[in-house]
C-alpha positions in Angstrom: 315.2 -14.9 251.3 318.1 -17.1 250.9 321.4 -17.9 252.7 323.6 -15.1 250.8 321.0 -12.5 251.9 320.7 -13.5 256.1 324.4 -13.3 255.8 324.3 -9.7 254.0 321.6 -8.6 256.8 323.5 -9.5 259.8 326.6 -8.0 258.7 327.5 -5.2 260.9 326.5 -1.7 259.5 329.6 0.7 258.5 327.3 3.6 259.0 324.7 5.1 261.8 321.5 6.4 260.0 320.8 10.4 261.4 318.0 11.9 261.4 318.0 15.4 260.9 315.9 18.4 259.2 315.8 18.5 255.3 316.1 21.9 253.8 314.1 23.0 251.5 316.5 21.9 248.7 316.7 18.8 250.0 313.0 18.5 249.9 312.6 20.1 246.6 315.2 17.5 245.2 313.2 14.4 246.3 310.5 15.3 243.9 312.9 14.0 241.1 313.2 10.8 242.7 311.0 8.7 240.6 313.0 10.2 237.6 316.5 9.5 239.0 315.6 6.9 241.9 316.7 3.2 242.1 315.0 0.6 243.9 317.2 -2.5 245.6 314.1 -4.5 245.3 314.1 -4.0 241.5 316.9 -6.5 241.1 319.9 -6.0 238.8 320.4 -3.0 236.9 320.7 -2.8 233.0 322.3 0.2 232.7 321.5 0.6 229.0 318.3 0.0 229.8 318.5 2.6 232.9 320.8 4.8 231.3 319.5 4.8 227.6 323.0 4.2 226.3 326.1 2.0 226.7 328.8 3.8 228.7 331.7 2.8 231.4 330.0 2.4 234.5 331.0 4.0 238.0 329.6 3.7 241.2 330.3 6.2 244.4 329.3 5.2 247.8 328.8 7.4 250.3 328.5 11.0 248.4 327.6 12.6 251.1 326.1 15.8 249.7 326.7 15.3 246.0 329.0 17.8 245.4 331.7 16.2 243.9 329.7 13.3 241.8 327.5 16.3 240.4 331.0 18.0 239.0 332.1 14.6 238.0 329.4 13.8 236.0 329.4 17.0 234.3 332.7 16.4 233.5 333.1 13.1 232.4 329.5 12.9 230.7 330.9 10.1 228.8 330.7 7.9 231.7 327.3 6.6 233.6 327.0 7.2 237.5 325.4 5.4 240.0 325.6 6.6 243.4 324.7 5.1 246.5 323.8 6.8 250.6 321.6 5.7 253.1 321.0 9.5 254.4 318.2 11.1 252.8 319.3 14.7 253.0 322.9 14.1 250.9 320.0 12.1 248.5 317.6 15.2 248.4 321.0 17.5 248.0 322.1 15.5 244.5 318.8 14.9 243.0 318.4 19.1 243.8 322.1 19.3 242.1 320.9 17.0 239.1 318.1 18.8 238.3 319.4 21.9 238.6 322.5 21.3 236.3 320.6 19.1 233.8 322.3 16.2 234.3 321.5 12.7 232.7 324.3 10.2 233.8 323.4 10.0 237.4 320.9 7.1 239.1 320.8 7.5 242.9 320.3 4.1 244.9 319.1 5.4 248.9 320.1 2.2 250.6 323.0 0.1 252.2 326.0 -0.4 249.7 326.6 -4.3 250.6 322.6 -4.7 249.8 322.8 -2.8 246.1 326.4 -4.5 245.3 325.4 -8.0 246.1 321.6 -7.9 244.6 321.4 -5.0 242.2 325.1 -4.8 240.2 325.8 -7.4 237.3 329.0 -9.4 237.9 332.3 -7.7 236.1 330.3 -4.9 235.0 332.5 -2.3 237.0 334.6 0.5 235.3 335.4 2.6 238.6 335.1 2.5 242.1 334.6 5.6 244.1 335.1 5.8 247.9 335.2 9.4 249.6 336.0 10.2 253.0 334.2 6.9 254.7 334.1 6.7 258.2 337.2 6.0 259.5 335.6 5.3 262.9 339.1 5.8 265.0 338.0 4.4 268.2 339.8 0.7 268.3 336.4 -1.1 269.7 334.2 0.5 266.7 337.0 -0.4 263.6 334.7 -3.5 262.7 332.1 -1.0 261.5 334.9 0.1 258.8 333.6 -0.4 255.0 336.6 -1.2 253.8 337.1 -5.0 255.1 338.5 -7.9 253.2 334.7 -9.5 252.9 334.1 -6.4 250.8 337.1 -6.6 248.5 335.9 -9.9 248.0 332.6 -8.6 246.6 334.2 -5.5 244.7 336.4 -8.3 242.9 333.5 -9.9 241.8 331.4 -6.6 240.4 334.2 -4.9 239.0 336.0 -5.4 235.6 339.8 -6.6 235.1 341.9 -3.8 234.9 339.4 -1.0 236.7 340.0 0.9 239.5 339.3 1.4 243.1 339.7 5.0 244.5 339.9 5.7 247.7 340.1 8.9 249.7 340.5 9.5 253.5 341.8 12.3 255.7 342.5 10.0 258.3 346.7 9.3 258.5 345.5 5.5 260.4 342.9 4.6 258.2 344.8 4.6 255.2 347.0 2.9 256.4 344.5 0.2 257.8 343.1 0.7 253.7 346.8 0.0 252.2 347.0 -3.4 254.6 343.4 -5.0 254.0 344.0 -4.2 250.0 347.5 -5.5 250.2 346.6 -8.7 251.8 343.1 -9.2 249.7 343.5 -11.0 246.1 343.5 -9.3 242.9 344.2 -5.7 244.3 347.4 -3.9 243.4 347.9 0.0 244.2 348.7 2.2 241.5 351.3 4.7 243.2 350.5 6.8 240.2 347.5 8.1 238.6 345.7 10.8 236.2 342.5 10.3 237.9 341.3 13.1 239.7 338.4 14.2 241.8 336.8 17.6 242.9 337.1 18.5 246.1 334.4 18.9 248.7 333.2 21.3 251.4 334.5 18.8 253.7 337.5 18.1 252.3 338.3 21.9 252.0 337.3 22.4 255.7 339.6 19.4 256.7 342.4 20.9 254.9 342.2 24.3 256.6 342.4 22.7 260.4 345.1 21.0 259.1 344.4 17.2 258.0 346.5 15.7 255.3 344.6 13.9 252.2 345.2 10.5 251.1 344.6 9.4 247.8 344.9 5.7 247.3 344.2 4.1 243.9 344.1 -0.1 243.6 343.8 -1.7 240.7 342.0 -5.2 239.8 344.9 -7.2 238.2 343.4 -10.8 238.3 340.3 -12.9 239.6 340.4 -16.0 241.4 
């Protein structure tokens, strides 16, 4: 193990792993996995070798249950997905909702995003970035547990392509603005007030809305490396 990976394993997680019971869905969806699975400990992706095809790349991390990356990649079958969550039910849930739709764009990593990013993604290979409801974690003493920090940008600027975009969505009035400041300060990001990109929404997002919590949509683009 070298320096660059010590350094990844002691950085502080932005998630809590849960444990909780599968359905049978769930459980019926991890029998795809050797079809749809990728491994962190296979090393960097080819995704025309993965994939079967050359196609703009996108990566999601944190898809919860799969909804809206299952619609997305339905829709925009053009495109190759790879999505990334370290809970095993919302992993079960979209390998149930690929095989059930027939989908063949979609590769699932079931791991820690700063782990697959920094040993599993080519450099500039990056079409889109996808970043749905993250943990905002409100409380002022936990915000260092917060995904979106400038170390990350950092590694986002180096996987992604000049030009592509980050997308990020909260509910969370604070943490967008926390997201708008880190981006804003960070080389190479500029927001894009204005864009045709849009996303499905979600059963959490649709709950959210009902009990009254506003949406934020915030789109940055990669304008220049270092």
């Amino acid at each position: 193990m070298g320096r660059v990976d010590i350094l990844i394993d002691h950085l502080i997680k932005s998630y809590v792993r849960r444990a909780g019971r599968s359905t049978s869905g769930q459980r019926q969806g991890w029998l795809q996995w050797d079809q749809w699975g990728l491994m962190v400990e296979s090393g960097i992706v080819d995704p025309v070798h993965c994939f079967g095809s050359k196609a703009p790349l996108v990566i999601e991390i944190g898809f919860g249950m799969g909804e809206s990356l299952a619609s997305m990649a339905a829709l925009e079958s053009e495109k190759h997905f790879i999505g990334i969550e370290v809970h095993r039910s919302g992993v079960g849930a979209l390998l149930n909702r690929i095989h059930t739709a027939n989908l063949s764009n979609i590769r699932i990593y079931c791991d820690d995003a700063i782990h697959v990013l920094s040993r599993c993604i080519s450099d500039h290979s990056l079409d889109r970035m996808q970043i749905y409801f993250p943990d905002p974690w409100p409380k002022r003493k936990h915000q260092k547990r917060r995904l979106i920090q400038p170390y990350f940008l950092d590694i986002l600027r180096q996987k992604m392509k000049l030009g592509s975009v980050l997308h990020i969505a909260t509910d969370w009035g604070e943490y967008a603005e926390y997201i708008l400041q880190v981006c804003s300060n960070s080389p190479g990001w500029r927001e894009e007030k204005n864009s045709d990109f849009g996303r499905p929404s979600t059963k959490f997002e649709r709950r959210g809305v009902r009990l009254g919590y506003d949406v934020y949509d915030l789109y940055f683009k990669l304008f220049e490396k270092e």
